[in-house]
Phi, psi and omega in degrees: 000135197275156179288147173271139171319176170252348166282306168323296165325321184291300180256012153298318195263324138355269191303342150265348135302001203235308151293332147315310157320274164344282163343279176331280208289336174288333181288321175324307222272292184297005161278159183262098160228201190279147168317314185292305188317332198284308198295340168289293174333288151359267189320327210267322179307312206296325187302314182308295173306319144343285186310323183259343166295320185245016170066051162225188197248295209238156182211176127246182154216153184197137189295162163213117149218098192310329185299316163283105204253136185289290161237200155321300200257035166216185188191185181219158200189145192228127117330120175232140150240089210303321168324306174305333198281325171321321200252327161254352195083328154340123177294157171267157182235147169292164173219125168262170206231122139302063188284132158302189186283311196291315150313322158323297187273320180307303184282352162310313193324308192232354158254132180267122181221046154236217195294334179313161211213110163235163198270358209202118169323103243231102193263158221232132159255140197218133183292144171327314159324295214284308170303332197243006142276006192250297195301315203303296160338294189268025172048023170303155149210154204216141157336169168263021198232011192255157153257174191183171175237138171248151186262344217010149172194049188209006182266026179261197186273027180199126199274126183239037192019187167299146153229141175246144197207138188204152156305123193237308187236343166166127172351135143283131183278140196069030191258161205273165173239152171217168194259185186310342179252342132310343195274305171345311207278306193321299185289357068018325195250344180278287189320304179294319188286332179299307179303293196316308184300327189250003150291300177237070203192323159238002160070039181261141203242175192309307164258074193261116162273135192295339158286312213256318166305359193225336166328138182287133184187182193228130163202180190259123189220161152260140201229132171242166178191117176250163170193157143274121170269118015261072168272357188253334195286309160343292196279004170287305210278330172292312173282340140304317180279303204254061180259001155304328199199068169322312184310310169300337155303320181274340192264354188262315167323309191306300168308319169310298225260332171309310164310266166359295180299315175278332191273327197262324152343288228273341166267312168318318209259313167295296180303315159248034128089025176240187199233098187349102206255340170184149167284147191221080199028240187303350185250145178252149175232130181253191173171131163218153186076029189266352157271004203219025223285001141273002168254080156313329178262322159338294165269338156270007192246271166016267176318315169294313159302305180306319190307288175303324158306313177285013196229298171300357183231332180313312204297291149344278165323308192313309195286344166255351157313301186308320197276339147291339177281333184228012193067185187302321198269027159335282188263090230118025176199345165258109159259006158305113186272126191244075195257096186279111160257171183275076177295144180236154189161105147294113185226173163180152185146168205294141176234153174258121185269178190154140180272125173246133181143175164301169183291358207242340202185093186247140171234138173295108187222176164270145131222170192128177203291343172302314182278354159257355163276013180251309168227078109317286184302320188289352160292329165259337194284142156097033203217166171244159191231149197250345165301295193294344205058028164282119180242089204264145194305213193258341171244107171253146173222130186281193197282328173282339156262023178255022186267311164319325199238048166317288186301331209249028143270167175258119198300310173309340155293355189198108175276144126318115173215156183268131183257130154239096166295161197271169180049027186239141195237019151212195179247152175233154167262105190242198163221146188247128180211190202240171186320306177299351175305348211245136190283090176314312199312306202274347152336287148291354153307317193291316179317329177320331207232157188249005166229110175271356166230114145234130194267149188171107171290140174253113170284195195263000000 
């Protein structure tokens, strides 16, 4: 048996460390903590692991995202400093930064942070000059004689930011060296499982920066609420019929609400591009346009395309819904009436995002009066109500998203009907319609394009 190199080895002990590593960051994520705590937690090991990878000492990691612009001259930036934790023990935190113009260009020089999309990491060798203007930005400081490398973890579809890592006082001994196209392979091999695992885990999409997605703030979105109706009168007749065999009940459920959960997903998250905000048993909670908070037809024509695809495939789902629960003789043999429809209810306009919950156990949600007039509405659709003598379809929508979503309804098709919400001291006016109110065609036209208001009534 031929001997091994010393470069194989090098990259043996890479690639087990590198799935070791992996390993690590997937158990972060299934614990129950806050999002952010994971992502620091995430960041601050991968600096570490840098650091001995590439036989330096000190590191950071840090954000950029030019799409959010304060003003002309500023830009926002989220900081972990990693570097900091040596000298008090203190875990490190992101901290955001107000960077200037004149910061602005320092960090442009060597990080590329605008839209371009590259395939590969591009590792930045950075001269004693080039480091300690880079630290100086971050309020850093390093000798006049260190050197140092920046990492990229933003040339994929999704900006996970930089780490810059320099020698601050003399080589660590016994640390492995690699040359540039290991490191690459290494930081590549970091990048995709990051990317691929918060994509689909989090429904986080290319332009997402990652702090500032989770960040407390107010901005304008459309809020969906789906339910199933008479899902509780379902589980009475089931559990009569299978009060013998709890197991089979619970196995008939587990099927009902996992179909039900994945086909109504897979059109929020896919079809119409939003985003799942919890599950509520048989109710769903959405959320569309919350990156995009100047575009309203935008994110209400989104939700309403999610709506209608879900009111039409639900309708589907029913008749095998049935059939597993009760089999084929349903009807001959039950006289308990079980009519399941989809109820839907839309709204928009600002809301407050925020993590809410305890240290043991926090979620990122909306709140506000939108999100509780949207289900509101989803709580009356597709039901008659007996104060009004209203009998309301399967989509309710308020008057601020059918003002967004004007054009792409068809008007014979989408009624005024008067709404009385519970805890509300008055009547409201929304509108109801049926899958078909909402104009698909043109809809997928409009995707084409990225400014969507423009008037134009669609008739019937």
């Amino acid at each position: 048996m031929s001997e091994v190199s010393a470069g194989e080895k090098v990259r043996t002990w890479l690639n087990y460390e590198a799935s070791m590593t992996l390993a690590g960051l997937t158990r972060r994520f299934n614990r129950n903590q806050t999002f952010i705590c994971n992502l620091e937690g995430i960041f601050e090991h991968l600096c570490r692991k840098f650091e001995i990878l590439c036989n330096f000492q000190r590191s950071l990691h840090f954000f950029i995202n030019p799409s959010l612009v304060i003003d002309l001259s500023f830009l926002e930036g989220h900081l972990l400093p990693i570097s900091a934790s040596g000298s008090n023990g203190d875990r490190p935190k992101y901290k955001r930064l107000e960077l200037n113009h004149s910061d602005s260009d320092v960090i442009k020089k060597h990080c590329r942070i605008g839209p371009e999309r590259y395939s590969e990491p591009y590792i930045v060798d950075l001269a004693p000059n080039d480091l300690s203007n880079l630290l100086g930005v971050f309020n850093g400081s390093c000798s006049s004689t260190d050197s140092g490398i920046l990492i990229p973890f933003n040339y994929g579809r999704i900006n996970m930011g930089f780490f810059i890592l320099w020698r601050q006082d003399r080589p660590r001994a016994g640390a492995a060296h690699c040359d540039n196209e290991m490191l690459r392979s290494w930081v590549a091999t970091y990048y995709a499982f990051l990317q691929s695992f918060l994509t689909r885990e989090y429904q986080i999409f290319p332009q997402t920066y990652l702090p500032s997605y989770y960040s407390s703030r107010w901005a304008k979105a459309a809020i969906l609420f789906a339910d199933i109706r008479n899902f509780t009168p379902l589980t009475e007749v089931l559990r009569n019929a299978y009060a013998h065999s709890l197991r089979q009940d619970t196995s008939v459920f587990r099927e009902i609400m996992d179909e039900h959960c994945r086909e109504m997903a897979n059109i929020i998250q896919n079809a119409a591009r939003g985003r799942i905000d919890k599950f509520l048993g048989d109710g769903i909670m959405a959320i569309f346009g919350e990156h995009e908070p100047d575009n309203g037809p935008k994110a209400v024509c989104r939700a309403l395309a999610a709506a209608a695809q879900m009111v039409n495939r639900f309708d589907l789902l029913k008749p095998g819904f049935l059939e597993k629960a009760f089999g084929g003789g349903y009807e001959t043999e039950y006289n308990e009436s079980v009519e399941l429809e989809l109820g839907v209810g839309i709204d928009y306009g600002t809301v407050l995002f925020e993590y809410l919950g305890d240290d043991q156990h926090r979620e990122y949600t909306a709140v506000g009066d939108h999100v509780n007039f949207a289900q509101r509405l989803e709580a009356q659709a597709a039901r008659y109500d007996d104060r009004t003598k209203t009998s309301f379809p399967p989509i309710l929508i308020s008057r601020t998203a059918e003002r967004c979503a004007r054009p792409w309804l068809i008007n014979s098709e989408v009624k005024q009907v008067i709404f009385n919400p519970k805890g509300k001291g008055q009547l409201y006016k929304v509108f109801g319609m049926e899958p078909s109110g909402f104009h698909q065609l043109l809809y997928e036209q409009s995707e084409q394009f990225d400014n969507w208001n423009f008037e134009r009534q669609v008739g019937s």
